[in-house]
MDAnalysis code that builds the backbone (N, CA, C; Angstrom):
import MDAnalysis as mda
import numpy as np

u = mda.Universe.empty(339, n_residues=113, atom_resindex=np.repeat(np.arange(113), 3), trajectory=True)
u.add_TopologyAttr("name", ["N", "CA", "C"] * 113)
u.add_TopologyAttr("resid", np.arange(1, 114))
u.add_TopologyAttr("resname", ["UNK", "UNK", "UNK", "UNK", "UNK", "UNK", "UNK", "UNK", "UNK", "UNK", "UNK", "UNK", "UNK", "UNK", "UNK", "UNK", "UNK", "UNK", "UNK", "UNK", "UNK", "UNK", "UNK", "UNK", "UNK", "UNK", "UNK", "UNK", "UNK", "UNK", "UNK", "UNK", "UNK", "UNK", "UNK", "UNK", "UNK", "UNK", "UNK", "UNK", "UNK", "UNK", "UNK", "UNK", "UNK", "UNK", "UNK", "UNK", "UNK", "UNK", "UNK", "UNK", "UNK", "UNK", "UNK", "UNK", "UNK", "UNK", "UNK", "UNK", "UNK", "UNK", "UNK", "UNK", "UNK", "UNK", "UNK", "UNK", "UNK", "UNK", "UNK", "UNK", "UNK", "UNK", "UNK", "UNK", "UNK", "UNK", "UNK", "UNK", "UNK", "UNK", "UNK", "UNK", "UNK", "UNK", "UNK", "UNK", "UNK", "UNK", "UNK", "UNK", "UNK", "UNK", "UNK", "UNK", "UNK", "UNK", "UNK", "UNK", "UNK", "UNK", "UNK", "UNK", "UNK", "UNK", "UNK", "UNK", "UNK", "UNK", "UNK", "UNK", "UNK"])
u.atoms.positions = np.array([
    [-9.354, -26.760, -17.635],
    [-8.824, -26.466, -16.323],
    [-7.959, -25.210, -16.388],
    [-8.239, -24.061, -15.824],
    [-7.396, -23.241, -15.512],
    [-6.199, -23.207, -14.318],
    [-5.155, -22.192, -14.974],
    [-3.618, -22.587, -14.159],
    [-3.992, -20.790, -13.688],
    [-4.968, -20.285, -13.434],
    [-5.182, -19.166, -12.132],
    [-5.383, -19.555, -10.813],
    [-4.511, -19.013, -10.475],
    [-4.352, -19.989, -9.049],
    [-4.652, -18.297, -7.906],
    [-5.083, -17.586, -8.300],
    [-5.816, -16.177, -8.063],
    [-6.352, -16.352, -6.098],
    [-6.878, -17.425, -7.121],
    [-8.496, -17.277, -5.690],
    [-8.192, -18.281, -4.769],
    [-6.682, -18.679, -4.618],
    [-6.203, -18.816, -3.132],
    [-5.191, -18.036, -2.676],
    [-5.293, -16.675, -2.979],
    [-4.682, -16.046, -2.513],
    [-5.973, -14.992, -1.859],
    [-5.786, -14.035, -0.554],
    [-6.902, -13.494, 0.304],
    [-7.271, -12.474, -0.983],
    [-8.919, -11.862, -0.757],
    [-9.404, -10.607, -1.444],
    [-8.801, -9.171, -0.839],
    [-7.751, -9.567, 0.389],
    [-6.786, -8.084, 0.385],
    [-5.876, -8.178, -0.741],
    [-5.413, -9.384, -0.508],
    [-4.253, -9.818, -1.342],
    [-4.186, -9.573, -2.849],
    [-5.455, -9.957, -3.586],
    [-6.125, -9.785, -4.533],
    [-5.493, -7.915, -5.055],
    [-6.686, -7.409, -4.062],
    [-7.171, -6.078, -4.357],
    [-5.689, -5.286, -4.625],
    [-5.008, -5.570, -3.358],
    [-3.752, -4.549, -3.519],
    [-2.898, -4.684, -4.793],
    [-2.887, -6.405, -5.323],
    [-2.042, -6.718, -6.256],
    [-2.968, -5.709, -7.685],
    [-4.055, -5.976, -7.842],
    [-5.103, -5.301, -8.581],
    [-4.682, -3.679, -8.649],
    [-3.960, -3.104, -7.630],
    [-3.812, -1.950, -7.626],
    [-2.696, -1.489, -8.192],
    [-1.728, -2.206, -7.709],
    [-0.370, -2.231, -7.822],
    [0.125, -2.169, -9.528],
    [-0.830, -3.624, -10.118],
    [-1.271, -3.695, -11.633],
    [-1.165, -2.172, -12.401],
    [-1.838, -2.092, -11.720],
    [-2.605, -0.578, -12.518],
    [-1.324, 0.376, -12.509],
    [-1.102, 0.772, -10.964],
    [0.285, 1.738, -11.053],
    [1.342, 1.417, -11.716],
    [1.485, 0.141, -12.192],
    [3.016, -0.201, -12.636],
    [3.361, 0.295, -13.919],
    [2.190, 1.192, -14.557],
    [2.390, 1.718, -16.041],
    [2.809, 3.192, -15.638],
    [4.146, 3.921, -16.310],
    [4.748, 5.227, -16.358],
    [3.498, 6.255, -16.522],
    [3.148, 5.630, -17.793],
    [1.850, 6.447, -18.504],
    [0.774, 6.781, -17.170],
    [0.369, 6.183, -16.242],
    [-0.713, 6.011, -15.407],
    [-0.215, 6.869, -14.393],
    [1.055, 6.778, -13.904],
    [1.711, 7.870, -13.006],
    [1.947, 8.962, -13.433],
    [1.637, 8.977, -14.609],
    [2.437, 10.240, -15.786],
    [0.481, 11.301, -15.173],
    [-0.162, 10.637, -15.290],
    [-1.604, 10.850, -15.697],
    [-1.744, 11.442, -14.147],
    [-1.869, 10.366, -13.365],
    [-2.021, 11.187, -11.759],
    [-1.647, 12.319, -11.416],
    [-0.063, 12.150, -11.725],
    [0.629, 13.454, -11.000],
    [-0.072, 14.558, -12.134],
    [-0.389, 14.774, -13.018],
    [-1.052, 15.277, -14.277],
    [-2.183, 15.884, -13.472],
    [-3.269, 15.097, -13.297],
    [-4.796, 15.154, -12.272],
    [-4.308, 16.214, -11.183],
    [-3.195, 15.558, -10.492],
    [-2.750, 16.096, -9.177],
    [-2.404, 17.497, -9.234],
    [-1.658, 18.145, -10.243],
    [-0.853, 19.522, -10.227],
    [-2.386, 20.558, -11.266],
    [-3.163, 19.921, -12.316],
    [-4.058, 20.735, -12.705],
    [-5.489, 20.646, -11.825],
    [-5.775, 19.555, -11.146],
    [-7.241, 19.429, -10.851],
    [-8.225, 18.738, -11.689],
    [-7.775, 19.351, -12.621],
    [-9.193, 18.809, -13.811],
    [-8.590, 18.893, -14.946],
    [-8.509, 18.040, -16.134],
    [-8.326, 17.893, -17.386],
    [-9.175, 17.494, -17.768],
    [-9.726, 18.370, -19.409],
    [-11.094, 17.205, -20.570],
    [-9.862, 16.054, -21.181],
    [-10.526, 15.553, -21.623],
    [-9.911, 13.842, -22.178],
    [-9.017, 14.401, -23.246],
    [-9.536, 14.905, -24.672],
    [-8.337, 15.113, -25.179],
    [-7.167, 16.040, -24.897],
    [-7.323, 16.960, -24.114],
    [-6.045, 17.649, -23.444],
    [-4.649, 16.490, -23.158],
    [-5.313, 15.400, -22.251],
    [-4.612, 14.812, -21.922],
    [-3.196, 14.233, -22.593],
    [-3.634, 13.801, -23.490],
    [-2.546, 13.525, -24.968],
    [-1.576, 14.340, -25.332],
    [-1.963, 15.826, -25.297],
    [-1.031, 17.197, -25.421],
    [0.112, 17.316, -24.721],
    [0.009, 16.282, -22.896],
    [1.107, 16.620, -22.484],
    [2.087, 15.226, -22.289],
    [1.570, 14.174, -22.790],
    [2.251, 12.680, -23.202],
    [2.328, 12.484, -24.134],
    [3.959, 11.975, -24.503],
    [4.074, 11.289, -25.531],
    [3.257, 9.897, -26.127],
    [2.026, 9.710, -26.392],
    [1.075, 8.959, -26.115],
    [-0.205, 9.673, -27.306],
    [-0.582, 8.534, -27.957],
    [-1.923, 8.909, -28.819],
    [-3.301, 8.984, -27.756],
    [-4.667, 10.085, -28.019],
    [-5.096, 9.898, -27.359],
    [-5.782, 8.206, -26.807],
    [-6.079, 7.528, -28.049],
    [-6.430, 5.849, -28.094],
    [-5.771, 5.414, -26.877],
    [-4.503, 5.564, -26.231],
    [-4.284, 5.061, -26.035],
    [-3.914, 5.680, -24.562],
    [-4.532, 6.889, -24.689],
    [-4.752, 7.758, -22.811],
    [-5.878, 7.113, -22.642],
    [-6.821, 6.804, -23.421],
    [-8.034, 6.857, -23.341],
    [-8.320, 5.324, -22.691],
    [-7.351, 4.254, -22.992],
    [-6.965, 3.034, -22.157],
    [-6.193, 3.326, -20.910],
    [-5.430, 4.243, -20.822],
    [-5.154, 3.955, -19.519],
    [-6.234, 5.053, -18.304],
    [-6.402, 5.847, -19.268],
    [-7.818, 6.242, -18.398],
    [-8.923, 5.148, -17.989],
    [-8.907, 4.549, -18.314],
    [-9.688, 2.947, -18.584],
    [-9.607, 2.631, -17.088],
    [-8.183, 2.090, -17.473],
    [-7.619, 1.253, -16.190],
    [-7.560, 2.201, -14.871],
    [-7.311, 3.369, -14.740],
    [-7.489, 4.579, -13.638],
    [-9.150, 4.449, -12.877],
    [-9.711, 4.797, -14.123],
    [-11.170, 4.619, -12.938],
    [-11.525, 3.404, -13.043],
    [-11.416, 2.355, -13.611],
    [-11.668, 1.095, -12.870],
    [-11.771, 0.533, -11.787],
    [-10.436, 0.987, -11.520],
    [-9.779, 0.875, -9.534],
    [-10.510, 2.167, -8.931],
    [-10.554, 3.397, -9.303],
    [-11.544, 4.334, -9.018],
    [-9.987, 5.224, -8.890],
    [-9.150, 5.483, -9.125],
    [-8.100, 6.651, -8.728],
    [-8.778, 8.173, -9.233],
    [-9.417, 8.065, -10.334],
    [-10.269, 8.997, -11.442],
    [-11.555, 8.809, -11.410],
    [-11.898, 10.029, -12.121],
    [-13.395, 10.415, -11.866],
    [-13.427, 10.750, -12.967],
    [-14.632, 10.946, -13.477],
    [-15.077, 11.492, -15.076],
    [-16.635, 12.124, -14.840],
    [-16.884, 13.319, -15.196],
    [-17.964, 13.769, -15.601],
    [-18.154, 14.409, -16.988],
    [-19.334, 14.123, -17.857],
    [-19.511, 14.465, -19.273],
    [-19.590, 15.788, -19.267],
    [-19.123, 16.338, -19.702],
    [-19.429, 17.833, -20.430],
    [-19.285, 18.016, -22.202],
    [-20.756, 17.649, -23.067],
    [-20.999, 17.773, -24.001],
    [-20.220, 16.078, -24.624],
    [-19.102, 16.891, -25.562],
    [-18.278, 15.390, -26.211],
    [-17.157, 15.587, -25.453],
    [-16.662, 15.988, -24.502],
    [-15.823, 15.780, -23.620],
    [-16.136, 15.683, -22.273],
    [-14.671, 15.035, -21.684],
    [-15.296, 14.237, -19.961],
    [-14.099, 14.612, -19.437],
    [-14.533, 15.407, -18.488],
    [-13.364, 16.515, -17.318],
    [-12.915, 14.862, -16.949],
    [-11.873, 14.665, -16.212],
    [-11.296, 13.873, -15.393],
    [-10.805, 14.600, -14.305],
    [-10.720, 14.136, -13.045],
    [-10.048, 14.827, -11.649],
    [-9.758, 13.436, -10.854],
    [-8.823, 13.339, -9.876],
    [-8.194, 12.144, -9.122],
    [-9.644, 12.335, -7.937],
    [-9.855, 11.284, -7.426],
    [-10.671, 11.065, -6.678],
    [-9.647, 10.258, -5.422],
    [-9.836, 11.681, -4.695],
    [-8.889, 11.653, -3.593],
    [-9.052, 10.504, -2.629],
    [-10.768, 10.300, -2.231],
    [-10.614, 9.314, -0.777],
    [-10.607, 8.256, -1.392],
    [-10.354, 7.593, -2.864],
    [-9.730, 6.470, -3.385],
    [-8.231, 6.326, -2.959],
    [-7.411, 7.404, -3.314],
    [-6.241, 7.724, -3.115],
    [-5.948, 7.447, -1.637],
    [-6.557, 8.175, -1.140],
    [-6.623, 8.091, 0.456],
    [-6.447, 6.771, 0.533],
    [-6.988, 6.169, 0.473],
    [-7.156, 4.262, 0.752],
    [-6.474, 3.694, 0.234],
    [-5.637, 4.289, -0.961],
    [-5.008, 3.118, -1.624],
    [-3.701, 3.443, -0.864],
    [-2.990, 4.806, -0.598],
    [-2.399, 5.246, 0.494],
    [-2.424, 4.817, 1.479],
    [-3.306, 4.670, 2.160],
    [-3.341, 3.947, 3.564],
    [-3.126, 2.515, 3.588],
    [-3.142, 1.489, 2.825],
    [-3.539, 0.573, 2.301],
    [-1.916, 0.127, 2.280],
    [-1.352, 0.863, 1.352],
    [0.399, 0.987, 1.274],
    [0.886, 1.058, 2.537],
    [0.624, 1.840, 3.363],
    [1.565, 2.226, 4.186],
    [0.953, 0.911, 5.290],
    [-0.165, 0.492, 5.475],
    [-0.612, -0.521, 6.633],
    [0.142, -1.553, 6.014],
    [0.457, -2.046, 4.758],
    [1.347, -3.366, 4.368],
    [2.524, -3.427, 4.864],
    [2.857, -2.230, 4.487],
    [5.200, -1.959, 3.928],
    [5.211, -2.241, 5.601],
    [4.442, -0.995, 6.790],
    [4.391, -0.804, 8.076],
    [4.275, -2.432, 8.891],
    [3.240, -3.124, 8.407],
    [3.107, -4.672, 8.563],
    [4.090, -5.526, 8.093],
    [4.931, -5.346, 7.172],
    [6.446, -6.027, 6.208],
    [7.631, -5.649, 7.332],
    [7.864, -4.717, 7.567],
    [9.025, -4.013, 8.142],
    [8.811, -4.142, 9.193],
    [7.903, -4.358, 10.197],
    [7.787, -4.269, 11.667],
    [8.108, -5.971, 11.980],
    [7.565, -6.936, 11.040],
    [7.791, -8.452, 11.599],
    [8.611, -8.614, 11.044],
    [9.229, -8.313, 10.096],
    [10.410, -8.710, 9.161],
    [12.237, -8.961, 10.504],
    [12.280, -10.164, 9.858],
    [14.371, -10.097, 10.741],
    [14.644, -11.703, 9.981],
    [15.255, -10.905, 9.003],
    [16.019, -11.449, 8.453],
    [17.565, -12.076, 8.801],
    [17.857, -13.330, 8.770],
    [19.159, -13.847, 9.253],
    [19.881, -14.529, 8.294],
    [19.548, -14.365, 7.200],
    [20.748, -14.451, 6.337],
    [22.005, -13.588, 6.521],
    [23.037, -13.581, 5.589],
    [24.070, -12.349, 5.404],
    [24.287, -12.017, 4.522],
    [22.697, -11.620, 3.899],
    [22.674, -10.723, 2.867],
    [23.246, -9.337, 2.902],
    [23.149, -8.854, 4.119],
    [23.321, -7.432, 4.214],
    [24.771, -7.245, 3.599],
])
């Protein structure tokens, strides 16, 4: 018997947490904004500008295009990477339709404040 109790929670619910997963590593934000300011990096470059072995860019590159934030095309024994924006786009939009959905019903009556 498994104690994943996953799949009563909705497949939005799921997905965003799935996303969220992913961003919560430095290294992975380290990598985006990385994508974001060059465009395109080959794989071992990547390592050059993190304190990080490539083994172990090469996992969180993993986890990046999984969710799809990254893109990879082969060139020879290396694979350009670039952010794949209308992922971004969505996962963006996605954020802001929640927090926007949190904050608009939200009234709190404690006295926490």
């Amino acid at each position: 018997m498994s104690n994943n109790k996953s799949d009563q929670f909705t497949q939005e619910q799921q997905e965003f947490a799935a996303i969220a997963k992913v961003l919560s590593h430095p290294a992975r934000i380290a990598i985006i904004a990385m994508l974001a300011e060059k465009k395109e990096i080959k794989t071992g470059n990547i390592s050059d500008f993190l304190p990080l072995s490539r083994t172990t860019v090469s996992q969180h590159l993993k986890e990046l295009k999984r969710i799809g934030i990254i893109q990879g095309t082969i060139d020879g024994l290396m694979i350009h990477y670039c952010l794949d924006m209308d992922c971004l786009t969505k996962i963006k939009n996605k954020y802001e339709e929640f927090f926007k959905n949190t904050i608009s019903s939200f009234c709190c009556s404690c006295d926490c404040k």
